[in-house]
MIGUSE-270476 format. One line per 5 residues: number of its first residue (from 1); for each residue y, x, z of C-alpha. Coordinates in pm, 1 decimal, decimal comma, always signed. Each point is the difference from the previous one (the first is absolute). Layout:
% MIGUSE-270476
NUM	Y/X/Z; ...
//
This chain:
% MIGUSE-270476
1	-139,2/+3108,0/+10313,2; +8,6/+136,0/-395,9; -230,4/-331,9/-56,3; +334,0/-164,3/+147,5; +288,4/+173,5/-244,6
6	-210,1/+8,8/-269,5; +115,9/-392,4/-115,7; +332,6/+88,7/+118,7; +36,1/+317,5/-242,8; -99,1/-142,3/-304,6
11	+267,2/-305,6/+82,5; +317,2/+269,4/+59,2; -135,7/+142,7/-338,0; -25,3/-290,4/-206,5; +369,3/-69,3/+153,2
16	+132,8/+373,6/-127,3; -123,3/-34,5/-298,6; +170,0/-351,1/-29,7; +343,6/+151,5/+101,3; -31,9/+285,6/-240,1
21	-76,8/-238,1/-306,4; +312,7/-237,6/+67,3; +199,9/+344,1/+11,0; -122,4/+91,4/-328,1; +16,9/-322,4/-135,2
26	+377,9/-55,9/+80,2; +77,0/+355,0/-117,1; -137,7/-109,4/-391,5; +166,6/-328,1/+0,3; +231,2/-110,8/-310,3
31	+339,0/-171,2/+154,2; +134,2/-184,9/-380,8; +348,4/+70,2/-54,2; +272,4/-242,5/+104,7; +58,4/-252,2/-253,1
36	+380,6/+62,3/-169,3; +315,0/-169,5/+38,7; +109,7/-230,1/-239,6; +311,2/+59,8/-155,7; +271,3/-224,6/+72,7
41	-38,5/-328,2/-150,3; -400,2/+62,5/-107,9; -234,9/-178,4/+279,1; -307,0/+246,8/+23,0; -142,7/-160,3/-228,9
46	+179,7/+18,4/-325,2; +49,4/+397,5/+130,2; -57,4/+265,2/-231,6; -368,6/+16,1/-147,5; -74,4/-376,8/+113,9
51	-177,2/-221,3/-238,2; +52,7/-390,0/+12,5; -131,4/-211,8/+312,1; -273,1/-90,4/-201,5; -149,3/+332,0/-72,6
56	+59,4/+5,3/-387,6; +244,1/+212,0/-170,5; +203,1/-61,8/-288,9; -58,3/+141,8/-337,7; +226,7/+107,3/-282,7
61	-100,7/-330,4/-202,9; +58,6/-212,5/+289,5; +336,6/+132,2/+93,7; +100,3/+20,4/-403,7; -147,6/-378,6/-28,1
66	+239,1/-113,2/+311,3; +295,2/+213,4/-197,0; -13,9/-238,9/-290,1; +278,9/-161,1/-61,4; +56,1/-380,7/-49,7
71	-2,9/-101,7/-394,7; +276,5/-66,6/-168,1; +221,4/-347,6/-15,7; +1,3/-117,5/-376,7; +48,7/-298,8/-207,9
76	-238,2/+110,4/-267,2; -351,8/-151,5/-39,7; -130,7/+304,5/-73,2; +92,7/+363,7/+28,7; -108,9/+359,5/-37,3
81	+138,0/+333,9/+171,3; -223,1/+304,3/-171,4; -2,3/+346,4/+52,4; +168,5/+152,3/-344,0; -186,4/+327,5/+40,1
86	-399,8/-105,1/+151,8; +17,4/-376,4/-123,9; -62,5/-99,4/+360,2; +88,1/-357,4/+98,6; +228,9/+62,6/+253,2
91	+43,3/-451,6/+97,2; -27,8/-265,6/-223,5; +24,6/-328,1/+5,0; -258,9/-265,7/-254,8; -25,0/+308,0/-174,1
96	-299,4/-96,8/-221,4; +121,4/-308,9/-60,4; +102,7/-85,2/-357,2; +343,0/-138,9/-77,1; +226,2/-1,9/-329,4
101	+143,4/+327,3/-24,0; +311,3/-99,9/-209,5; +171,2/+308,3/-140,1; -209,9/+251,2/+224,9; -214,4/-69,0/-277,1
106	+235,5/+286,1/-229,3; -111,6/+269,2/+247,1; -382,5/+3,2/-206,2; +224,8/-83,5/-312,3; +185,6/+308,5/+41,2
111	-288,3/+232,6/+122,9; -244,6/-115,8/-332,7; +379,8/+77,2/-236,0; -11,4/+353,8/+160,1; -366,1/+90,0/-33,6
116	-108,0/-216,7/-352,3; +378,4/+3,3/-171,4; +218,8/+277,1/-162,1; +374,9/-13,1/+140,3; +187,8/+149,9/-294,4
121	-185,2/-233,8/-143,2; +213,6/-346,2/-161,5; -104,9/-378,4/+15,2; +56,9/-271,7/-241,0; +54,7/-253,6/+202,7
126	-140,0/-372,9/-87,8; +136,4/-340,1/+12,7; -279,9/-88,5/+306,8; +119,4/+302,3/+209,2; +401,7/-73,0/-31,7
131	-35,2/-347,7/+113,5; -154,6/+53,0/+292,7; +195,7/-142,1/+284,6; +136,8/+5,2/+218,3; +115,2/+353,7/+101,7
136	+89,6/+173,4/-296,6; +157,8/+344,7/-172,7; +137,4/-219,5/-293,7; -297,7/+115,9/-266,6; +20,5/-191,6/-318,8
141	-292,1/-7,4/-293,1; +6,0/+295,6/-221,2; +165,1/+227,4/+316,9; -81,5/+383,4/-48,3; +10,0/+146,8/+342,6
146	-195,8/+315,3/+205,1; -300,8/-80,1/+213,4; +172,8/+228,9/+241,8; +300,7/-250,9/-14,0; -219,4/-288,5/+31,8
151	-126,3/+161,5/+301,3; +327,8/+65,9/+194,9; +66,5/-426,4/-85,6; -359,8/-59,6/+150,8; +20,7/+170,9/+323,6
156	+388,1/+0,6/+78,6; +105,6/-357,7/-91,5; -298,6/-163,7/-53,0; +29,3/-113,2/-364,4; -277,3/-227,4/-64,8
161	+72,5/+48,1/-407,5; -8,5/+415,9/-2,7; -405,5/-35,3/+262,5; -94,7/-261,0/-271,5; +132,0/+278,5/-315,1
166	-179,1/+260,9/+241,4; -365,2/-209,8/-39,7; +76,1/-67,1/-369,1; +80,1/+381,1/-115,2; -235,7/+152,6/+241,2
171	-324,5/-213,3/-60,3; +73,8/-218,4/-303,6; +7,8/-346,5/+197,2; +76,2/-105,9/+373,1; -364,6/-76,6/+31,5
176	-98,0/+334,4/-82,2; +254,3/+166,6/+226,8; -141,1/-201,7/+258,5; -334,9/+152,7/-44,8; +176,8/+328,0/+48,0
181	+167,2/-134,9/+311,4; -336,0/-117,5/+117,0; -204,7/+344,1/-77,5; +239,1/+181,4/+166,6; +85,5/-168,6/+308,9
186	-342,3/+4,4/+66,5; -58,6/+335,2/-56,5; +242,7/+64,3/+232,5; -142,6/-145,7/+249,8; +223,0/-373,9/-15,7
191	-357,9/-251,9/-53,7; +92,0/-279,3/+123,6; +315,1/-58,9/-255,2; -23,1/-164,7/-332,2; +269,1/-11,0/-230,3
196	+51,5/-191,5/-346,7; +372,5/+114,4/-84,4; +211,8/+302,7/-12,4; +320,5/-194,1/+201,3; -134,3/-198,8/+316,5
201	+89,5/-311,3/-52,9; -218,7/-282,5/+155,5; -347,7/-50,7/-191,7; -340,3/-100,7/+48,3; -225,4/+246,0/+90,5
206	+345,7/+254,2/+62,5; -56,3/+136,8/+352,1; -17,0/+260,7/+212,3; -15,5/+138,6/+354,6; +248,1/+157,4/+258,2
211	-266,0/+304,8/+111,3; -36,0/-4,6/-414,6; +376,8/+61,7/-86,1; +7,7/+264,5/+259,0; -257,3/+187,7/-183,8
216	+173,6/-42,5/-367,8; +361,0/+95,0/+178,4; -212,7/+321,5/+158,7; -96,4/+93,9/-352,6; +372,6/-90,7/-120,5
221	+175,1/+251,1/+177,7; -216,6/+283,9/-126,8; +152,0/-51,4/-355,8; +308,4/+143,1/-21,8; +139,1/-205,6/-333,6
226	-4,5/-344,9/+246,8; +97,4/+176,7/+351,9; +298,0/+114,5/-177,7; +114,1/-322,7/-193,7; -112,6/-227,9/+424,0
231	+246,2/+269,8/+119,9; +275,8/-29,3/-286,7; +298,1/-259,6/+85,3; +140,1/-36,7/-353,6; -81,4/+95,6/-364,0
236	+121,1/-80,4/-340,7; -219,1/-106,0/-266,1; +33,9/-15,0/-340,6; -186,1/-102,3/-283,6; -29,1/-68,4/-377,4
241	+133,2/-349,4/-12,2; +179,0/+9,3/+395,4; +121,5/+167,7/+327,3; +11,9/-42,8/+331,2; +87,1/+132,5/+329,3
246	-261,5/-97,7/+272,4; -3,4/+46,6/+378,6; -285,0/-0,5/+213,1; -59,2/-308,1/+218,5; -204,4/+180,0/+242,9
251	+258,4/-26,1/+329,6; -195,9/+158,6/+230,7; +61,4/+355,8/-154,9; +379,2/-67,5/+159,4; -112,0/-167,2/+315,5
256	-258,1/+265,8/+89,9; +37,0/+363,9/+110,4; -220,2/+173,2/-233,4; -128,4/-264,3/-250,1; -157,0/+120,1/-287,5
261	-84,2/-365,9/-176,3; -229,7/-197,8/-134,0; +36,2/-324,5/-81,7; +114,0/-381,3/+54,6; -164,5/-336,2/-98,9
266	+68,6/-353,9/+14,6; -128,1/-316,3/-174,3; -23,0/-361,0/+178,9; -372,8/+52,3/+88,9; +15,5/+350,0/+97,7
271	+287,2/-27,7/+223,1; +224,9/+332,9/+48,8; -172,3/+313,9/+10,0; +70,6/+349,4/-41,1; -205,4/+359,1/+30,6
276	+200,9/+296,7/+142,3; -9,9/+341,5/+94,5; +180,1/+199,3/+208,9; -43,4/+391,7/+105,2; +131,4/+119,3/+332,8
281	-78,9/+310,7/+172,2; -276,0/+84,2/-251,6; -175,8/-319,1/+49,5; +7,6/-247,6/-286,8; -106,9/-403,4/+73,8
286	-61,3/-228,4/-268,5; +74,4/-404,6/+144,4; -105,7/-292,5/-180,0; +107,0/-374,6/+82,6; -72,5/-287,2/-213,6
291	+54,5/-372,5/+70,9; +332,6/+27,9/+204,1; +221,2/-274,7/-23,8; +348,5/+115,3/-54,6; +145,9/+284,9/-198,6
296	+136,5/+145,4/+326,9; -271,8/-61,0/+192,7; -209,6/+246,7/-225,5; +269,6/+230,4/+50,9; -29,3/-70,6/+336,7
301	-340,1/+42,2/+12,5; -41,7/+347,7/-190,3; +235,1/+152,8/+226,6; -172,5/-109,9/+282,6; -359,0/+99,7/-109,0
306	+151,6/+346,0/-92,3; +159,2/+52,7/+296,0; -321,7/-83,8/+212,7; -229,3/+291,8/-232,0; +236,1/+251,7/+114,3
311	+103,5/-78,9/+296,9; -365,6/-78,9/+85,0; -124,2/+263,9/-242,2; -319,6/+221,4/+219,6; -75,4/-259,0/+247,7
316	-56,5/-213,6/-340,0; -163,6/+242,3/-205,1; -251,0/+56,4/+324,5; -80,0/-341,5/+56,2; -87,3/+1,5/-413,9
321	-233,6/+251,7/+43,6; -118,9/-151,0/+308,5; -37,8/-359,1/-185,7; -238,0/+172,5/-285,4; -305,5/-262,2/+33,2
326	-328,7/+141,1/-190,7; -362,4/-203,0/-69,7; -241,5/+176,8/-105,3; -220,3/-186,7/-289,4; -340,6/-95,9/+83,7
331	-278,0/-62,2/-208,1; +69,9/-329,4/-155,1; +323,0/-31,5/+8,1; +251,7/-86,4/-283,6; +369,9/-0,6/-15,3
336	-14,5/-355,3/+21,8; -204,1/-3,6/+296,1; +230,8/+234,9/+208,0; +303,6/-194,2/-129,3; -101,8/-314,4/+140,5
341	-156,6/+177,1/+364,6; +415,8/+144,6/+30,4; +187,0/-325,3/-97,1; +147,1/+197,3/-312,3; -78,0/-19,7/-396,5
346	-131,5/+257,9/-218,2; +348,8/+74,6/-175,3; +95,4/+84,2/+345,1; -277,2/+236,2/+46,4; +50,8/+156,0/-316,7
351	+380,5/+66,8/+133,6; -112,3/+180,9/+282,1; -259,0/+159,2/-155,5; +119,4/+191,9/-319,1; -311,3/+266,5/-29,5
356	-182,0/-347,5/-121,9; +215,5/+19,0/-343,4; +29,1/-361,3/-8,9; -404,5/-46,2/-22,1; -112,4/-214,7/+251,8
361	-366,3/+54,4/-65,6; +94,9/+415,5/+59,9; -126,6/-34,4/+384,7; -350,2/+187,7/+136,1; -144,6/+11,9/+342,0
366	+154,9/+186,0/+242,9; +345,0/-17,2/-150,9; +272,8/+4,0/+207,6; +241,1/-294,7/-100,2; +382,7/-49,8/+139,2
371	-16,9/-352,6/+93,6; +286,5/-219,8/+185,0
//
């Protein structure tokens, strides 16, 4: 009879033992918490915490990138809006590309009369610089009158005979002041300009770049002796041999809340262009247009380009930071070489690249080069 319950016991054990393990088993079980409610309007899954259907969240770049704003509507062919304070290009438009700067030119003209000329000093002026047309102070030949007066003619009305008395008084000869103008705007950073006169007007070989006259206009408004004379309205002149009362021709210092200048230009192949500067809550823009067709349209178009850089002002100045583009130089390469790989030209890369000095053979491996 034990033979008999022997199978039977071990059965009803193995079956305890089975009941005691589900007990245990259901005792140490995790229940998840319910998922929560949406709030109203959210379907569950745009609910707090929840990443995008497809798994991949969205980064500070990517949500800065869709936060750019469009560009700006212009009739320019090419424009600059800059950064006053880091030099950053904030939107351009051909920025590189070179055009006849007109009287834009008298922005270098002024900055080499600062740093090479003495202002108390006085000019003689010749018969070449009072006949140059065809915006003039009214110099004649054998005129005695103050660099510093020659100055205020040059950057507030545009006088093409007081830039030309400027080149002749500072450097001797037009073509030597253009060397000056030359040196310096380089120096400055401005290498892909070339200028052969003091007064803009239309020449071979006279030319210069949007991006460029952005730079020279930076360096313009950290000399007091021209900020004050791009701000000034009025002044009257007067010299040994003539006087004059001269207003500024400048119109977007009374168009625009918080203009502080620079300067216009116009001849037939230039078109109408102007550089200004404005400061508004302790951010200062520099805009550039050359080429536009119309008087008012460049007008027009400053206003416009202004009001974008500070209405737009840190979603800009993040996507310029953003838009930084770096090659590093390999072993082999010359400036030439990485111009042509990027579609650009070696003036260009010398522009965006001012720790190069102008030297185009100043590269070594493993250099880290801005590039378009």
């Amino acid at each position: 009879m034990y033979r008999r319950l022997r199978p039977l016991t071990v059965v009803f054990l193995l079956c305890l033992l089975w009941v005691q393990l589900s007990h245990a088993a259901s005792l140490t079980r995790v229940v998840p918490p319910p998922l929560p409610k949406p709030n109203p309007g959210e379907t569950p899954a745009q609910g707090a915490g929840a990443e995008k259907s497809t798994g991949v969240s969205v980064s500070a770049s990517d949500r800065s990138q869709e936060k750019t704003p469009p560009p700006p509507k212009l009739s320019a062919a090419a424009a600059v809006l800059m950064d006053a304070e880091s030099g950053l290009v904030l939107w351009g438009l051909n920025a590189h590309e070179r055009r006849a700067p007109a009287s834009l030119t008298k922005i270098v003209t002024g900055l080499v009369a600062v740093e090479k000329g003495d202002l108390n000093s006085v000019a003689a002026v010749s018969a070449h610089a009072a006949s140059k047309p065809p915006t003039k102070l009214g110099l004649r030949a054998g005129d005695r009158i103050r660099l510093s007066d020659l100055l205020a003619a040059t950057i507030m009305s545009s006088s093409n005979d007081a830039a030309t008395a400027i080149a002749e008084h500072v450097a001797g000869s037009e073509k030597a002041f253009a060397r000056l103008m030359n040196a310096t705007a380089r120096r400055l950073g401005a290498r892909n300009s070339n200028f052969v006169n003091a007064h803009g007007l239309d020449a071979p070989q006279h030319y210069s770049t949007a991006y460029d006259m952005a730079v020279l206009s930076s360096q313009a408004l950290r000399v007091p002796e021209i900020v004050r004379l791009a701000c000034q309205q009025a002044v009257h002149l007067s010299w040994q041999g003539g006087e004059r009362s001269v207003s500024n021709i400048n119109s977007f210092l009374w168009r625009y809340d918080g203009a502080v200048g620079l300067k216009t230009g116009y001849t037939s192949s230039a078109g109408y262009c102007v550089a200004v500067a404005a400061e508004q809550d302790n951010r200062k823009l520099i805009g550039v247009v050359m080429g536009c067709p119309t008087s008012e349209a460049r007008w027009n178009d400053a206003i416009v380009l202004m009001d974008y850089g500070f209405e737009h002002f840190s979603e800009l100045m993040a996507a310029a930071k953003r838009a930084t583009n770096f090659y590093v130089v390999r072993r082999g390469d010359t400036l030439s070489r990485i111009a042509v790989r990027f579609g650009t030209s070696i003036e260009v890369l010398l522009d965006l690249n001012p720790e190069l000095n102008g030297n185009a053979d100043f590269i070594r491996v493993g250099q880290r080069l801005v590039v378009p």
